[in-house]
MOPAC internal coordinates of N, CA, C and O (Angstrom, degrees):
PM7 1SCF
backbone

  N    0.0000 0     0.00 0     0.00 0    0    0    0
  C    1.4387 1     0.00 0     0.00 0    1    0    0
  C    1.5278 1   108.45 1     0.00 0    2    1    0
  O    1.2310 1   123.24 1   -34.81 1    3    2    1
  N    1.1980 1   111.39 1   145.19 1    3    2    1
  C    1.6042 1   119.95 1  -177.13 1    5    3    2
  C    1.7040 1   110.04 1  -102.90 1    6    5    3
  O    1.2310 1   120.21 1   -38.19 1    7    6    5
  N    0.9541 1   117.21 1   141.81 1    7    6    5
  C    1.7918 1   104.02 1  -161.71 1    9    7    6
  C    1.6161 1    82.56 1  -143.45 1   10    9    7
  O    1.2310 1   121.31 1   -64.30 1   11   10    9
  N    1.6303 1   115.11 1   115.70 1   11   10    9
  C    1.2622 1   136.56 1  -164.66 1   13   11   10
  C    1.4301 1    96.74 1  -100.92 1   14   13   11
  O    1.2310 1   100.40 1   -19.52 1   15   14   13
  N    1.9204 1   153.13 1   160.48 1   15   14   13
  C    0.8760 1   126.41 1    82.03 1   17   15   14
  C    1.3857 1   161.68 1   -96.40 1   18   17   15
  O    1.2310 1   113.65 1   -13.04 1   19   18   17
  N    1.3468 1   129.61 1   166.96 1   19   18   17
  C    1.9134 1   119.30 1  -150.38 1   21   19   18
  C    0.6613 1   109.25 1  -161.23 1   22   21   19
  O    1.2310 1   118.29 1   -44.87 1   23   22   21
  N    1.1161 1   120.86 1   135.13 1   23   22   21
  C    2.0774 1   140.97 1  -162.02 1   25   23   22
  C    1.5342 1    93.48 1   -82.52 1   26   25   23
  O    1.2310 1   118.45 1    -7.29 1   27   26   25
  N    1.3580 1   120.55 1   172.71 1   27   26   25
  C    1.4572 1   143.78 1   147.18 1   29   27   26
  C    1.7036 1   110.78 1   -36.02 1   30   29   27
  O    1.2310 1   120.29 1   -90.27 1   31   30   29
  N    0.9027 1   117.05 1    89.73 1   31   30   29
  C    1.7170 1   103.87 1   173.71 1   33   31   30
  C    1.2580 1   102.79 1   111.09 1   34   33   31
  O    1.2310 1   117.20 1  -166.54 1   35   34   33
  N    0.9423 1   122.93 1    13.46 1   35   34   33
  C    1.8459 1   132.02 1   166.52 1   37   35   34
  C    0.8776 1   140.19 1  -154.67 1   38   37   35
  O    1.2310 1   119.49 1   -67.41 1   39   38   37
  N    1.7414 1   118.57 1   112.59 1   39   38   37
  C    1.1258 1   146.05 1  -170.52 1   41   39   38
  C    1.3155 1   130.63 1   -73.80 1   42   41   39
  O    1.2310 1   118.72 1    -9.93 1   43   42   41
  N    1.5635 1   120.05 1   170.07 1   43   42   41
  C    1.0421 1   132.44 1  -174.88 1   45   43   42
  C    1.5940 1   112.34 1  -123.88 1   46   45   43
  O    1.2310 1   115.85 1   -38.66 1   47   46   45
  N    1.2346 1   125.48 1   141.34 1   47   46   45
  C    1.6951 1   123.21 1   179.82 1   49   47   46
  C    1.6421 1   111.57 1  -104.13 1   50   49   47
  O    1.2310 1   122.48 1   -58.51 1   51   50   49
  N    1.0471 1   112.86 1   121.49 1   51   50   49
  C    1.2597 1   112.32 1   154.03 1   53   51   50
  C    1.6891 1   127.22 1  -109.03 1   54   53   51
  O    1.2310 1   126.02 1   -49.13 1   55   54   53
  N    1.4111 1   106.03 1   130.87 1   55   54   53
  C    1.7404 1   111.38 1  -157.47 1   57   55   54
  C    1.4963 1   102.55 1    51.58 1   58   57   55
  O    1.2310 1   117.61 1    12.21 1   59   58   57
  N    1.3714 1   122.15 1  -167.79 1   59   58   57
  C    1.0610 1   143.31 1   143.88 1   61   59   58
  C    1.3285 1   144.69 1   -13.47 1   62   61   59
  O    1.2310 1   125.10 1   122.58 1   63   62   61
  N    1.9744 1   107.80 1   -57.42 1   63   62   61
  C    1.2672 1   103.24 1   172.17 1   65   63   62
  C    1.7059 1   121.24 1  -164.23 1   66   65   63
  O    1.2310 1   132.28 1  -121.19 1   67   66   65
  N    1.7684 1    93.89 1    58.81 1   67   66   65
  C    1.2212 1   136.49 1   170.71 1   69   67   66
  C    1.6303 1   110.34 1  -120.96 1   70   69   67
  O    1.2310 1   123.53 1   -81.43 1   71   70   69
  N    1.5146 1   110.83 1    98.57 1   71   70   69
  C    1.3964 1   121.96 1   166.45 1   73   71   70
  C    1.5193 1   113.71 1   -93.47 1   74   73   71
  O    1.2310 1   116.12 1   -50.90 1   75   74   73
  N    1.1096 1   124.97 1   129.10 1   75   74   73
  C    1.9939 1   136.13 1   157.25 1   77   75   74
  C    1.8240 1   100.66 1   -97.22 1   78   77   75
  O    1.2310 1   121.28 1   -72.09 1   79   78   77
  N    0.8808 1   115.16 1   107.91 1   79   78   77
  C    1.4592 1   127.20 1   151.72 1   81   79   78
  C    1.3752 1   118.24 1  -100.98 1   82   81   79
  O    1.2310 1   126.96 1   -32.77 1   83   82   81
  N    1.4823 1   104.22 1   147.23 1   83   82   81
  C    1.4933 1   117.64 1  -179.27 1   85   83   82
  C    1.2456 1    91.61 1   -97.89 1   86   85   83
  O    1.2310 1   122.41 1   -36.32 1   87   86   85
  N    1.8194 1   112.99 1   143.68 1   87   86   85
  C    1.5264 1   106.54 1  -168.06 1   89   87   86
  C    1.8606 1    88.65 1  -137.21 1   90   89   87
  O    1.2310 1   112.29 1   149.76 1   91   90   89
  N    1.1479 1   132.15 1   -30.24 1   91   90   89
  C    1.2184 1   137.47 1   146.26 1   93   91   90
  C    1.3212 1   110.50 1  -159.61 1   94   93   91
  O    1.2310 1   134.80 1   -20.97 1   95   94   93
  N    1.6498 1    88.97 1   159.03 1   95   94   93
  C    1.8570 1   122.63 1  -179.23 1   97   95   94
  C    1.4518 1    97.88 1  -121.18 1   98   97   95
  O    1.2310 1   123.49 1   -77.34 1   99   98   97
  N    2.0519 1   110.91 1   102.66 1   99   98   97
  C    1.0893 1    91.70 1   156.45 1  101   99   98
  C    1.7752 1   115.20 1  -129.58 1  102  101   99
  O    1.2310 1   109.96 1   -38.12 1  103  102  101
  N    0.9960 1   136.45 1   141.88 1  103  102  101
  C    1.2880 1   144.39 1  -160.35 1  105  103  102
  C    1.6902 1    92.86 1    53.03 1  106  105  103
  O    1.2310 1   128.46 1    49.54 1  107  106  105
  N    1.8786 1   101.31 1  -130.46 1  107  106  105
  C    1.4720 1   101.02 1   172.27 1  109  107  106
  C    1.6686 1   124.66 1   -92.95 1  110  109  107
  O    1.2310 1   128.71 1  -142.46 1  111  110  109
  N    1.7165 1   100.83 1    37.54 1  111  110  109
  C    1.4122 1   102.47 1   178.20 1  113  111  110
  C    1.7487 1   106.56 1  -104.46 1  114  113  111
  O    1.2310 1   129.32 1   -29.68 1  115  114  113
  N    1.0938 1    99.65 1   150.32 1  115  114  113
  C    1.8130 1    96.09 1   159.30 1  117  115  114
  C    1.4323 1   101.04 1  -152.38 1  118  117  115
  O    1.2310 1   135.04 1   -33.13 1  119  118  117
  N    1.4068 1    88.51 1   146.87 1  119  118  117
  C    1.9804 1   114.52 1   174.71 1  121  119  118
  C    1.0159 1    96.75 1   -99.07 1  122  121  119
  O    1.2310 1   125.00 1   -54.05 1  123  122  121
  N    1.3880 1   108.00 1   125.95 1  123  122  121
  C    1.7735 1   130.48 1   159.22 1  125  123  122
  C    1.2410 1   101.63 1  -105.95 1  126  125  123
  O    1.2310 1   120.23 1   -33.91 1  127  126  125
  N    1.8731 1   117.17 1   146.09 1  127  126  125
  C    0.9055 1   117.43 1   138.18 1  129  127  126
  C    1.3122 1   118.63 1  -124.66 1  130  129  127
  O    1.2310 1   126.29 1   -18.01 1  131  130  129
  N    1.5242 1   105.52 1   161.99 1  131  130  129
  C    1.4247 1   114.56 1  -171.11 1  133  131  130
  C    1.3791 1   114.92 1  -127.68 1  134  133  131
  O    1.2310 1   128.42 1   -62.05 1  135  134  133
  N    1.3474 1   101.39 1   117.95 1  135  134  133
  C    1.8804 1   100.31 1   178.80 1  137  135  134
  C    1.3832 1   100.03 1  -112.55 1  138  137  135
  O    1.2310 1   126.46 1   -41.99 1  139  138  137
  N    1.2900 1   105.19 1   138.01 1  139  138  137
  C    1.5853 1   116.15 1  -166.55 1  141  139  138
  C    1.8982 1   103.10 1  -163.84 1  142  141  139
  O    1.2310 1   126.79 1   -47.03 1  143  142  141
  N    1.0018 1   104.55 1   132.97 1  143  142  141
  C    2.0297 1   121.23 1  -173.40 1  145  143  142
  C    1.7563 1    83.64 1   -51.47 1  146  145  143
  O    1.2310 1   131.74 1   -50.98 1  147  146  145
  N    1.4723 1    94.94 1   129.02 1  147  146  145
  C    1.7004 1   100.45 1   168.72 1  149  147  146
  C    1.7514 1   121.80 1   -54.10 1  150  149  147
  O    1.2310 1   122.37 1   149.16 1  151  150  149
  N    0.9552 1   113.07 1   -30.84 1  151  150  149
  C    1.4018 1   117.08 1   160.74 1  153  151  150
  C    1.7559 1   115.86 1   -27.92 1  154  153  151
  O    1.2310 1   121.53 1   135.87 1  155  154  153
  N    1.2468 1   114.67 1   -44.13 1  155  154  153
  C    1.3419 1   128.77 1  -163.11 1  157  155  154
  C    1.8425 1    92.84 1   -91.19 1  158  157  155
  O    1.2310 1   118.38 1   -33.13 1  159  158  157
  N    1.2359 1   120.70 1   146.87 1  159  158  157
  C    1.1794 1   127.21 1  -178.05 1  161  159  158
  C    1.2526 1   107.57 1  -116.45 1  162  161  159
  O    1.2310 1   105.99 1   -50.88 1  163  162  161
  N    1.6398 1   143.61 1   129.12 1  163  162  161
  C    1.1651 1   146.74 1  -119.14 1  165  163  162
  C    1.8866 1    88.23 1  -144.87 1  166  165  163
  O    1.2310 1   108.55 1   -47.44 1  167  166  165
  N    0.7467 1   139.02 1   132.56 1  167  166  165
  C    1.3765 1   137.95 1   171.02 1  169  167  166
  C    1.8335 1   122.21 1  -142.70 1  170  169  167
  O    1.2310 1   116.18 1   -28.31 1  171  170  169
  N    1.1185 1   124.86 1   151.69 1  171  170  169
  C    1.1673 1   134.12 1   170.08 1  173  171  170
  C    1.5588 1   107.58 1   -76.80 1  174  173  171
  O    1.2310 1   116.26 1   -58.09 1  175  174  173
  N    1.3011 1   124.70 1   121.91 1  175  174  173
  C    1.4522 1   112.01 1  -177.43 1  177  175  174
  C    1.9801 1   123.68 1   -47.53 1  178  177  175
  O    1.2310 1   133.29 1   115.39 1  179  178  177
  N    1.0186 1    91.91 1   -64.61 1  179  178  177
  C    1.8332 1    88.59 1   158.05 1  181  179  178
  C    1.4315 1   127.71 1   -40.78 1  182  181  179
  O    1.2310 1   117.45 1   150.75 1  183  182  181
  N    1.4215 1   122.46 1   -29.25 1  183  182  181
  C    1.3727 1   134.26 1   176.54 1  185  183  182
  C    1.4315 1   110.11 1   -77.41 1  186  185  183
  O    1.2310 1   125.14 1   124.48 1  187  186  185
  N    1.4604 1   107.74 1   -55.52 1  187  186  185
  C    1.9298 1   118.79 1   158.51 1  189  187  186
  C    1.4596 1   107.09 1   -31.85 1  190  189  187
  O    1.2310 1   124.77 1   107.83 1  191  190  189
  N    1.2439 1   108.44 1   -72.17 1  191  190  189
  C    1.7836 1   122.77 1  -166.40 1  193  191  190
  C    1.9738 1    99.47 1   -42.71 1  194  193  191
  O    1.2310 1   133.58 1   114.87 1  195  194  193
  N    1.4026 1    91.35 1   -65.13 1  195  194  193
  C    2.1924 1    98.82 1   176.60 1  197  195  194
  C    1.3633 1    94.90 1   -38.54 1  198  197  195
  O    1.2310 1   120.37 1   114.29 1  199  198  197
  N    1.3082 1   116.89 1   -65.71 1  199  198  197
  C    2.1163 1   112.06 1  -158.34 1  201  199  198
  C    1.5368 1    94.43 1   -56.36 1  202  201  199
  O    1.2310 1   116.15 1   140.00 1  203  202  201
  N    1.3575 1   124.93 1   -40.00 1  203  202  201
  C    1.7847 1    99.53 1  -166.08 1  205  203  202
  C    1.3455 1   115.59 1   -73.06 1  206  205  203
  O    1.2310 1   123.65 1   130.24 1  207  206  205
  N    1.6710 1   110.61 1   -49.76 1  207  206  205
  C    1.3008 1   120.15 1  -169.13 1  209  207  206
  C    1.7093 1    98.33 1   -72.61 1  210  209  207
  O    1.2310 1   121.79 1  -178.94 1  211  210  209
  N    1.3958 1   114.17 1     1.06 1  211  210  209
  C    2.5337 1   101.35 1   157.29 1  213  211  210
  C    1.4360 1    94.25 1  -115.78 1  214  213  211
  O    1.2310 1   115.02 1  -154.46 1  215  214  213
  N    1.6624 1   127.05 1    25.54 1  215  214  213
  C    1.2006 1    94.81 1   157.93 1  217  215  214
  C    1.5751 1    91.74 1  -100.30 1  218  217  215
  O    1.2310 1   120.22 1   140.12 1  219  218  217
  N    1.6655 1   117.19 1   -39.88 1  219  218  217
  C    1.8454 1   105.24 1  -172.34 1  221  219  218
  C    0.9475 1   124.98 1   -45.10 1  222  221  219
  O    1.2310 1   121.67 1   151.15 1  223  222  221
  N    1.4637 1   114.40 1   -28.85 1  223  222  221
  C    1.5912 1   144.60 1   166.49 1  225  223  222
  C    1.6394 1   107.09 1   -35.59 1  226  225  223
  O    1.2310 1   123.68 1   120.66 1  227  226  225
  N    0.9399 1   110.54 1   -59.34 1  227  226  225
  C    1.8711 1   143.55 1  -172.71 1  229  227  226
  C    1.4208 1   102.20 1   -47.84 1  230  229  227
  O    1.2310 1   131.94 1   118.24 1  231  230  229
  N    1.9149 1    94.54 1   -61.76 1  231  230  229
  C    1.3504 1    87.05 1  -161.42 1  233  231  230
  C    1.4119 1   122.03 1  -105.06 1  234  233  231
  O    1.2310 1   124.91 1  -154.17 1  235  234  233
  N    1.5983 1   108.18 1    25.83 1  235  234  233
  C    1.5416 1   134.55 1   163.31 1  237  235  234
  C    1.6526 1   115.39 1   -88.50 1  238  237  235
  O    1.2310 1   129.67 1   171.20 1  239  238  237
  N    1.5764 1    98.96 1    -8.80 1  239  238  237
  C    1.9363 1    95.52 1  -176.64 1  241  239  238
  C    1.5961 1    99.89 1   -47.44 1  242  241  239
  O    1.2310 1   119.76 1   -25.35 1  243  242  241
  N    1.3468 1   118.06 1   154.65 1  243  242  241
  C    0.8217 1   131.27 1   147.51 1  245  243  242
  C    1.7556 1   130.80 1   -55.75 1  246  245  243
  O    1.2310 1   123.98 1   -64.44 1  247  246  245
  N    1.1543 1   109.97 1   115.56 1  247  246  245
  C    1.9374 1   100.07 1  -179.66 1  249  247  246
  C    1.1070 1   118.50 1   -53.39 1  250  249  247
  O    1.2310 1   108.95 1   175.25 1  251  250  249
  N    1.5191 1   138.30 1    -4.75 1  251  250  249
  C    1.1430 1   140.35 1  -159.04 1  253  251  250
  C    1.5045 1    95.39 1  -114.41 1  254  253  251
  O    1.2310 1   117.71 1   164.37 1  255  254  253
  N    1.1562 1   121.96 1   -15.63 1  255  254  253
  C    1.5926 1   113.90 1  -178.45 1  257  255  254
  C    1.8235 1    89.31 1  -103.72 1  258  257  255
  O    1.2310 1   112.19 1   147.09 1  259  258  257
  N    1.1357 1   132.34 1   -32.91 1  259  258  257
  C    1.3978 1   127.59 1  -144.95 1  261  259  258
  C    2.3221 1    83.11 1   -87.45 1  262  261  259
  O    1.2310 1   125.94 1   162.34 1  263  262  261
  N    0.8392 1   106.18 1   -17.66 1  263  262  261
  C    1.6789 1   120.69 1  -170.11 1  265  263  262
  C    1.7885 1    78.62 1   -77.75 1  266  265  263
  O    1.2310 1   122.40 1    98.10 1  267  266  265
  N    1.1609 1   113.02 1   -81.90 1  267  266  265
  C    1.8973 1   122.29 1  -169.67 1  269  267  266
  C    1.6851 1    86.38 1   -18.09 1  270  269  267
  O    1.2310 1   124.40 1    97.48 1  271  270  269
  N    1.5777 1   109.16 1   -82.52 1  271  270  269
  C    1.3130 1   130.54 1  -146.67 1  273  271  270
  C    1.7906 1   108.08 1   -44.58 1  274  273  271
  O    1.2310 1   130.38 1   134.01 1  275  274  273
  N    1.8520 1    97.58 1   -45.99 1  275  274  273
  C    1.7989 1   110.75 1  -173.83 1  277  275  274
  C    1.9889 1    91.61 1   -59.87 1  278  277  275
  O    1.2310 1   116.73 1   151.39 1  279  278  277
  N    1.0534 1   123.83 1   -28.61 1  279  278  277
  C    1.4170 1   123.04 1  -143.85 1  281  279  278
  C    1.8813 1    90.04 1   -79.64 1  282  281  279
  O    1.2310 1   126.44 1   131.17 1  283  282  281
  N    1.4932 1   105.22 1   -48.83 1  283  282  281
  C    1.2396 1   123.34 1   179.30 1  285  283  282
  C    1.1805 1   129.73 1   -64.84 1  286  285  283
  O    1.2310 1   120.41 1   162.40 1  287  286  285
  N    1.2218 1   116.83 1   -17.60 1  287  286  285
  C    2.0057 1   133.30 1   159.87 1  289  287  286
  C    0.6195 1   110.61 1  -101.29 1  290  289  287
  O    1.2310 1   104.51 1   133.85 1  291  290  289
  N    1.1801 1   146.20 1   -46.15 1  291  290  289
  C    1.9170 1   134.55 1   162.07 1  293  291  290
  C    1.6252 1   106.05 1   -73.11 1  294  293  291
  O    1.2310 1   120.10 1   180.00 1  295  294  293

């Protein structure tokens, strides 16, 4: 792990054209912002964690229900 430090108003680059700015520090909070090409998908780590554990979800359906469902849209 790389452990940066950065004032209010100064950022960090990742690659090319992924910026993290510190936008405020107050008590033990801080605002980041992140500008990054929409291409790139930006997530809250807890929000990350939800998308994987409904995709394993996904790809545990049962074939016998995912057959019902194809039968019912077509």
């Amino acid at each position: 792990m790389l452990v940066l430090t950065r004032k209010t108003g100064e950022s960090i680059m990742i690659g090319d054209n992924i910026e993290l700015k510190v936008l405020t520090v107050e008590g033990d909070h801080v605002k980041l912002g992140i500008v990054a090409p929409k291409s790139i998908k930006v997530h809250r780590s807890e929000v990350y964690q939800a998308i994987q554990e409904q995709n394993k979800e996904a790809v545990n359906t049962p074939k016998h229900l995912l057959a019902q469902l194809s039968k019912k849209i077509f």
